[in-house]
C-alpha positions as CSV (number, residue, x, y, z in Angstrom):
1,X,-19.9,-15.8,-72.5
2,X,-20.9,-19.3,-73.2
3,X,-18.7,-21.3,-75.7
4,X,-18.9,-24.5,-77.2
5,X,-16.5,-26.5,-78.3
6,X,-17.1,-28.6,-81.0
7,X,-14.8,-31.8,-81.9
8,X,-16.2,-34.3,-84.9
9,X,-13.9,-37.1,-84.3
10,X,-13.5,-40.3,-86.9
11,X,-11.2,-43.3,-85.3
12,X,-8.9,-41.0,-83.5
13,X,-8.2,-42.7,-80.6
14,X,-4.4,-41.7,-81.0
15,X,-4.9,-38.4,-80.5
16,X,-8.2,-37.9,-79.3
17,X,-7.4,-38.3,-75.2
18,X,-4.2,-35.7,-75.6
19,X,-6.7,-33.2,-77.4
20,X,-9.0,-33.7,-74.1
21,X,-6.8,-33.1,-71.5
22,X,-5.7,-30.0,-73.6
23,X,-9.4,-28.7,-72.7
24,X,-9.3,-29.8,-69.2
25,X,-6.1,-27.4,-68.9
26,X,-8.3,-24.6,-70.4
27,X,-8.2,-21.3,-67.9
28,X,-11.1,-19.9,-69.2
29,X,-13.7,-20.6,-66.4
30,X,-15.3,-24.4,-66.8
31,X,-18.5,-23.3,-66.4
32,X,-18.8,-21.6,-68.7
33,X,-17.6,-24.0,-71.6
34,X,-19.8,-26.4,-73.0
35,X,-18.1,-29.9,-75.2
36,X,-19.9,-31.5,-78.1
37,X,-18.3,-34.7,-78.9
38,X,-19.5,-36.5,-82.1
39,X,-18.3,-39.7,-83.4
40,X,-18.6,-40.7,-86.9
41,X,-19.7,-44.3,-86.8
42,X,-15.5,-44.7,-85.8
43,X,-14.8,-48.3,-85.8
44,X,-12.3,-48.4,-82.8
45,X,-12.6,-46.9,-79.6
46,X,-12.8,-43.1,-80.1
47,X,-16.8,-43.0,-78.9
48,X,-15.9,-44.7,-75.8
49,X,-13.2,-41.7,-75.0
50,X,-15.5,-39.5,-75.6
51,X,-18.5,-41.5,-73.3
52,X,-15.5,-41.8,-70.7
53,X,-14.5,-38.2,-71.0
54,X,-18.5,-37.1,-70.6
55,X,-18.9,-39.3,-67.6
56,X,-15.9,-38.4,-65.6
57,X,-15.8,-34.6,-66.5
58,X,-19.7,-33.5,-66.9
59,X,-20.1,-31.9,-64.0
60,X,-16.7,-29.6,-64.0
61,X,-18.4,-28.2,-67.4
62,X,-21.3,-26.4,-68.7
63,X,-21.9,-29.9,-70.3
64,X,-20.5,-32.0,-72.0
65,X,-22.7,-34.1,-75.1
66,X,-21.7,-37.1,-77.2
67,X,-23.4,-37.7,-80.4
68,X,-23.5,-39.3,-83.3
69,X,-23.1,-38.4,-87.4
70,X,-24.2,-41.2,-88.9
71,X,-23.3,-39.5,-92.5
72,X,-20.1,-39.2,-91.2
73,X,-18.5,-36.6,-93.5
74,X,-17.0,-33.4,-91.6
75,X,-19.5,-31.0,-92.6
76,X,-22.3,-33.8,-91.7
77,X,-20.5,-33.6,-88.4
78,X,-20.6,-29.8,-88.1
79,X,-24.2,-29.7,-88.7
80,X,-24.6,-31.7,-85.9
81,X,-23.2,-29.8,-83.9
82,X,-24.4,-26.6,-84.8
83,X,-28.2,-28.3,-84.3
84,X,-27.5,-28.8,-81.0
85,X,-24.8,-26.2,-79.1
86,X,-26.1,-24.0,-76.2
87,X,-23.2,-21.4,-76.3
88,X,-23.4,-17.7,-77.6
89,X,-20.4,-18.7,-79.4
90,X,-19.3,-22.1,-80.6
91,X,-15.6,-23.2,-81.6
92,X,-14.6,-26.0,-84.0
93,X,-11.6,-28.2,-83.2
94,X,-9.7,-30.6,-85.3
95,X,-9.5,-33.9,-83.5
96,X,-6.1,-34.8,-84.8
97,X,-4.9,-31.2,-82.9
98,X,-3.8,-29.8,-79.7
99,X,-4.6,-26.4,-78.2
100,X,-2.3,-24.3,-75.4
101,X,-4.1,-23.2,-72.0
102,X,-5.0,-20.0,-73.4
103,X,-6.8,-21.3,-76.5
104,X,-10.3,-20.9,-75.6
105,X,-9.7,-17.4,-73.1
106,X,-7.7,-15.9,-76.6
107,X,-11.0,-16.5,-78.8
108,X,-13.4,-15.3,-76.3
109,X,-11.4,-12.2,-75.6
110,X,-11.5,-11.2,-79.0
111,X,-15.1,-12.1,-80.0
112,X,-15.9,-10.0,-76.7
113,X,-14.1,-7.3,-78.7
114,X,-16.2,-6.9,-80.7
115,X,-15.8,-9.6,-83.8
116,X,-18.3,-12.3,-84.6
117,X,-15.6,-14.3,-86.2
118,X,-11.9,-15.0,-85.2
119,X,-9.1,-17.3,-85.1
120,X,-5.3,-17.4,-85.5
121,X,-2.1,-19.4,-85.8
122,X,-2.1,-22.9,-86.9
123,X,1.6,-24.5,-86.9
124,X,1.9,-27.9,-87.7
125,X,3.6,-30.5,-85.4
126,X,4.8,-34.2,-84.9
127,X,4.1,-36.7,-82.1
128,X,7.8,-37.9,-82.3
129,X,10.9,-36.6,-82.9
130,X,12.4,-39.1,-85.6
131,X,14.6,-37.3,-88.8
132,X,11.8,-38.8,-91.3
133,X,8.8,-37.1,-89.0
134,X,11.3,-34.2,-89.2
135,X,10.9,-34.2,-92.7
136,X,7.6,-34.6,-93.0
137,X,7.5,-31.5,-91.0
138,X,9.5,-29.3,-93.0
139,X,7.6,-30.7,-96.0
140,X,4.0,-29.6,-94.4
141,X,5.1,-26.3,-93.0
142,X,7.6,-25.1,-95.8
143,X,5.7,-22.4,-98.2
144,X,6.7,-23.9,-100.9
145,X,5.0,-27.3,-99.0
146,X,1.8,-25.3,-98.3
147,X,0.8,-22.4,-99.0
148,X,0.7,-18.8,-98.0
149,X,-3.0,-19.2,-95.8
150,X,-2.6,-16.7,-92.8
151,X,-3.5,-19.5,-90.3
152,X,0.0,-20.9,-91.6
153,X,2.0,-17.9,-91.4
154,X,2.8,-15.5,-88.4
155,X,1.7,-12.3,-89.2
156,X,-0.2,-9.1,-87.2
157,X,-4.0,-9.1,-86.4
158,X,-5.9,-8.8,-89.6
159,X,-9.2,-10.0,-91.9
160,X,-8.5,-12.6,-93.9
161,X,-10.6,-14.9,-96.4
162,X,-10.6,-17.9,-94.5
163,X,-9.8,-19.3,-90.7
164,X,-8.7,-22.8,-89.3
165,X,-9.9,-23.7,-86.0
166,X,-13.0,-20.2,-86.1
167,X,-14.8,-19.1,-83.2
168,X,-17.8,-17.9,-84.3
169,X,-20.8,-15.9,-82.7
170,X,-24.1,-18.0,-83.0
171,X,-25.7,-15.0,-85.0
172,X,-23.3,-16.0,-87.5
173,X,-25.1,-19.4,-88.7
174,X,-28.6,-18.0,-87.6
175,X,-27.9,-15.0,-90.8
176,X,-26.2,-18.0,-93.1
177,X,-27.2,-20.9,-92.5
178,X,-25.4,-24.4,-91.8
179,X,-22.2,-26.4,-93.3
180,X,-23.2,-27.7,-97.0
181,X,-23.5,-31.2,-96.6
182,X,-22.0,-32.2,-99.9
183,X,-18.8,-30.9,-99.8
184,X,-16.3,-32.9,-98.0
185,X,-13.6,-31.3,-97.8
186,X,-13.8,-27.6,-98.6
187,X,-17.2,-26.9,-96.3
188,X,-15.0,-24.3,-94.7
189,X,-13.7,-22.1,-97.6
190,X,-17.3,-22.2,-99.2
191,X,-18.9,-21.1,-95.6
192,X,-16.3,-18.4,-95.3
193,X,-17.5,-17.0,-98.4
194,X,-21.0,-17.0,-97.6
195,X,-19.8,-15.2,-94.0
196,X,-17.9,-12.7,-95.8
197,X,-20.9,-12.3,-98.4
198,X,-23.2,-12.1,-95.7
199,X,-21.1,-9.0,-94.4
200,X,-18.9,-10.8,-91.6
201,X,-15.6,-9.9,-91.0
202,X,-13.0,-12.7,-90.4
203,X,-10.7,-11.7,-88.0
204,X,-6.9,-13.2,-87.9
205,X,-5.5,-12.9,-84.2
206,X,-1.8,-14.1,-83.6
207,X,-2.5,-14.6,-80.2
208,X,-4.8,-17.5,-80.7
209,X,-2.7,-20.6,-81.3
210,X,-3.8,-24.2,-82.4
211,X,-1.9,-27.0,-83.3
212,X,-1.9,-29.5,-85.7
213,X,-0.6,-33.1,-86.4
214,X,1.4,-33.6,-89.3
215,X,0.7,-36.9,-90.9
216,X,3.0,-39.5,-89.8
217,X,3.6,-41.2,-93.2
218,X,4.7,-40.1,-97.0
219,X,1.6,-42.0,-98.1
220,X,-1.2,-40.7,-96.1
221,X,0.5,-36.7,-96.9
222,X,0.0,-37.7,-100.4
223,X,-3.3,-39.0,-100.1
224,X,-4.9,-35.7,-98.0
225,X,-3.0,-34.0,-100.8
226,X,-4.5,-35.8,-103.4
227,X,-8.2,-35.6,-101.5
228,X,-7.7,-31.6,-100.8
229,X,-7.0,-30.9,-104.7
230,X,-9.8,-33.1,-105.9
231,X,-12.5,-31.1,-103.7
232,X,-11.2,-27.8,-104.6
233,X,-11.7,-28.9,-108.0
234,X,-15.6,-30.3,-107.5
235,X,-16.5,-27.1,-105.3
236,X,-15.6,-25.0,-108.6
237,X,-19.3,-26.0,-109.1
238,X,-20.9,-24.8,-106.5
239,X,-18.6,-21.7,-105.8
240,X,-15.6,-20.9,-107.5
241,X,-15.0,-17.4,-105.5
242,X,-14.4,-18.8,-102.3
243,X,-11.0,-19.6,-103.3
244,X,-7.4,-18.0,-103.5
245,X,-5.1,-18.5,-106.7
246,X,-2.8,-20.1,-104.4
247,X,-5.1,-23.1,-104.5
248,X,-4.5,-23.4,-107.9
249,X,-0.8,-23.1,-108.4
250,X,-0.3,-27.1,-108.4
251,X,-3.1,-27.7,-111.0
252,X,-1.4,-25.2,-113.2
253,X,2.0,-26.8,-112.7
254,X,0.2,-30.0,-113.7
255,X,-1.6,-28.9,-116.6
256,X,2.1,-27.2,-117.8
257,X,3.5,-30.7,-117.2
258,X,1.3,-32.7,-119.4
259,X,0.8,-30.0,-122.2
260,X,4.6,-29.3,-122.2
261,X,5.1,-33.2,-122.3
262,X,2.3,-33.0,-125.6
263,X,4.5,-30.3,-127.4
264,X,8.0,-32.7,-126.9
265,X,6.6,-36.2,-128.1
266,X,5.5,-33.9,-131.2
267,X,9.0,-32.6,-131.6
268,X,9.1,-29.6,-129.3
269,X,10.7,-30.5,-126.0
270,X,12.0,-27.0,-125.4
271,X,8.9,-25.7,-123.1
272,X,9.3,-28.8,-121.1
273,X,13.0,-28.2,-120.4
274,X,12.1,-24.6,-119.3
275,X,9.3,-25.5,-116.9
276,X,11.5,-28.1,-115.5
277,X,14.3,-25.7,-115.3
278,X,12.1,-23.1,-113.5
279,X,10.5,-25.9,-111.4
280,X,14.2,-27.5,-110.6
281,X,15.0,-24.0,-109.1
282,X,12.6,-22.9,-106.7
283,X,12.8,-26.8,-105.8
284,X,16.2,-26.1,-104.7
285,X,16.2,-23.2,-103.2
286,X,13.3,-24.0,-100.7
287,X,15.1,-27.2,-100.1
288,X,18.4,-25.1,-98.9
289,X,16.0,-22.8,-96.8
290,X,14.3,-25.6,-95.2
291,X,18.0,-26.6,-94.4
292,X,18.0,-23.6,-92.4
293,X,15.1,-24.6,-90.1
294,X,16.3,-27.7,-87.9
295,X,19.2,-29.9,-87.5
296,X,20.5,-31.2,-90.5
297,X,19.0,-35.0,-90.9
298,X,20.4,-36.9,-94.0
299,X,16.6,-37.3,-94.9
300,X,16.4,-33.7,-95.9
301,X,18.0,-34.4,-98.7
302,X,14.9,-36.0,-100.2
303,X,12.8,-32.9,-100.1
304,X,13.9,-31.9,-103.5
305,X,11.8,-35.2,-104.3
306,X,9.3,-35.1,-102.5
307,X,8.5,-31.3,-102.9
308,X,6.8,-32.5,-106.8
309,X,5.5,-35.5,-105.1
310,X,2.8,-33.3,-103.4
311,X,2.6,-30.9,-105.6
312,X,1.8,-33.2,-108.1
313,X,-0.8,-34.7,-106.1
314,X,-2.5,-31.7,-105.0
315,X,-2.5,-30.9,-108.4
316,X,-4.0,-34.1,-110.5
317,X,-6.6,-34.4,-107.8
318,X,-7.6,-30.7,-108.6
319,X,-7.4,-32.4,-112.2
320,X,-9.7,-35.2,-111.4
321,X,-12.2,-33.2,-109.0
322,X,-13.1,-30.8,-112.4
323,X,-13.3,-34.0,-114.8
324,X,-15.8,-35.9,-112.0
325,X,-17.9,-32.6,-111.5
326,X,-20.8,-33.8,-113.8
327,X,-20.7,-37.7,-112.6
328,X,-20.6,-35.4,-108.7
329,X,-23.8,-33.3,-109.2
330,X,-25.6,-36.1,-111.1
331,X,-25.0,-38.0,-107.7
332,X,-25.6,-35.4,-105.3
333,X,-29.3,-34.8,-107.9
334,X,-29.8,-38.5,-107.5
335,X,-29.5,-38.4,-104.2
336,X,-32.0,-35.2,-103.3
């Protein structure tokens, strides 16, 4: 079998060469692995790892492409891609990741199974040890951090609703169609649908493991927060069934928050005390089972603030994403 790997890379020059040498160490046979490397107008040096990577390494692959996605959103970038891979199968990659050996011998093993979707594991991990990246850590990969996604959780071979890091057979998008171009964020959980609608099977294989980065600072984990919530909130509009109720849980918690806070300025504080009460517990009993992970840092101790941080986040961009939706399609109309 043929695969592609595709990587859409926006300045990742951090972590772009590490994720490169992680397909050079690939033992599934060279040949037969073909690399699509698309920039996205990246305004430091990540196009010139990828033309280096193409010119040293072309000839120990199927091929190796770089090209360009002048929209530069992710799904943009998938497109791309997908209008120009060779493979029977093609494999999307996070840039900001890292894959074992057996990444790419793991998905093609299973899709030779049989399946016309797979993927697996996805643990998160840091690029230094330090007690605050540590944190950050626990923060990401905690279930009350996350969520309860299968890619996130170890569990046995199974179908689930939606993959991080799919392989997928090119029949796939020839039945479904491409990525939809106006969704940002959540291209993948709407395309899963339309998989899974179009009588596709996604199938959840522990054995494939990927990696990815946690985000190095407080800030930029509460901006992706932020970013994720909002687009689950515009995508309501254009399919609301391609999510989980688990997306949802901050934007409830949000919504109890400010209603709550309506009923005590008007007398009634009791439904705020409970929520917070209810919300104060499972806050600290994560935070004493996160203590059970790792060494003890002193910076664990800040999880029990942090924890609402993101949650809140998650949850006011969900907020904002369903207030913007008809300023969103009036955009997206304007622009067809």
């Amino acid at each position: 079998m043929i695969i592609t790997v595709g990587i859409i890379a926006y300045n990742e020059k951090a972590k772009l060469g590490l994720l490169l040498k992680d397909i050079c160490a690939q033992t599934y046979d060279h040949k037969k692995i073909e690399i699509l490397l698309v920039d996205s107008n990246s305004t430091d040096n990540t196009k010139k790892i990828m033309e280096t990577f193409m010119k040293n390494n072309k000839e120990d692959f199927y091929d190796v492409k770089v090209l360009s996605n002048p929209k530069k959103t992710q799904p943009c970038g998938w497109n791309v891609v997908l209008n120009n891979y060779s493979g029977d199968a093609v494999v999307r990659i996070d840039a900001h990741a890292s894959i074992p050996s057996n990444f790419i011998a793991k998905n093609v093993e299973t899709l030779e199974s049989g399946e016309y979707i797979c993927g697996g594991v996805r643990p998160n991990i840091i690029d230094q040890t330090t007690p605050w990246k540590e944190t950050l850590l626990l923060l990401e990969t905690s279930l009350f951090g996350s969520s309860i996604a299968p890619y996130r959780r170890q569990q046995g071979k199974s179908y689930v609703n939606s993959l991080f890091h799919g392989a997928y057979r090119r029949e796939v998008f020839d039945k479904i169609g491409f990525f939809n171009e106006n969704l940002t964020r959540t291209e993948d959980n709407e395309i899963h649908y339309r998989m899974q609608k179009a009588g596709f099977k996604l199938c959840f294989n522990p054995e494939i493991v990927s990696y990815q980065h946690t985000r190095n600072s407080l800030k930029s984990m509460i901006k992706q927060k932020y970013g994720n919530g909002k687009w689950i909130g515009l995508t309501l509009s254009v399919e609301p069934r391609c999510f989980s109720y688990y997306h949802f849980v901050p934007f409830v918690f949000v919504m109890g928050i400010i209603f709550c806070s309506v009923f005590a300025i008007l007398g009634y504080p009791l439904l705020l005390e409970i929520l917070f009460l209810l919300y104060s517990m499972f806050d600290f009993v994560n935070t004493v089972s996160c203590f059970t992970m790792r060494d003890i840092h002193p910076h664990f101790f800040l999880l029990p603030l942090l924890f609402p941080l993101i949650h809140i986040a998650y949850g006011f961009g969900t907020l904002v994403g369903l207030l913007q939706i008809p300023f969103w399609k009036k955009s997206i109309k304007n622009k067809g």
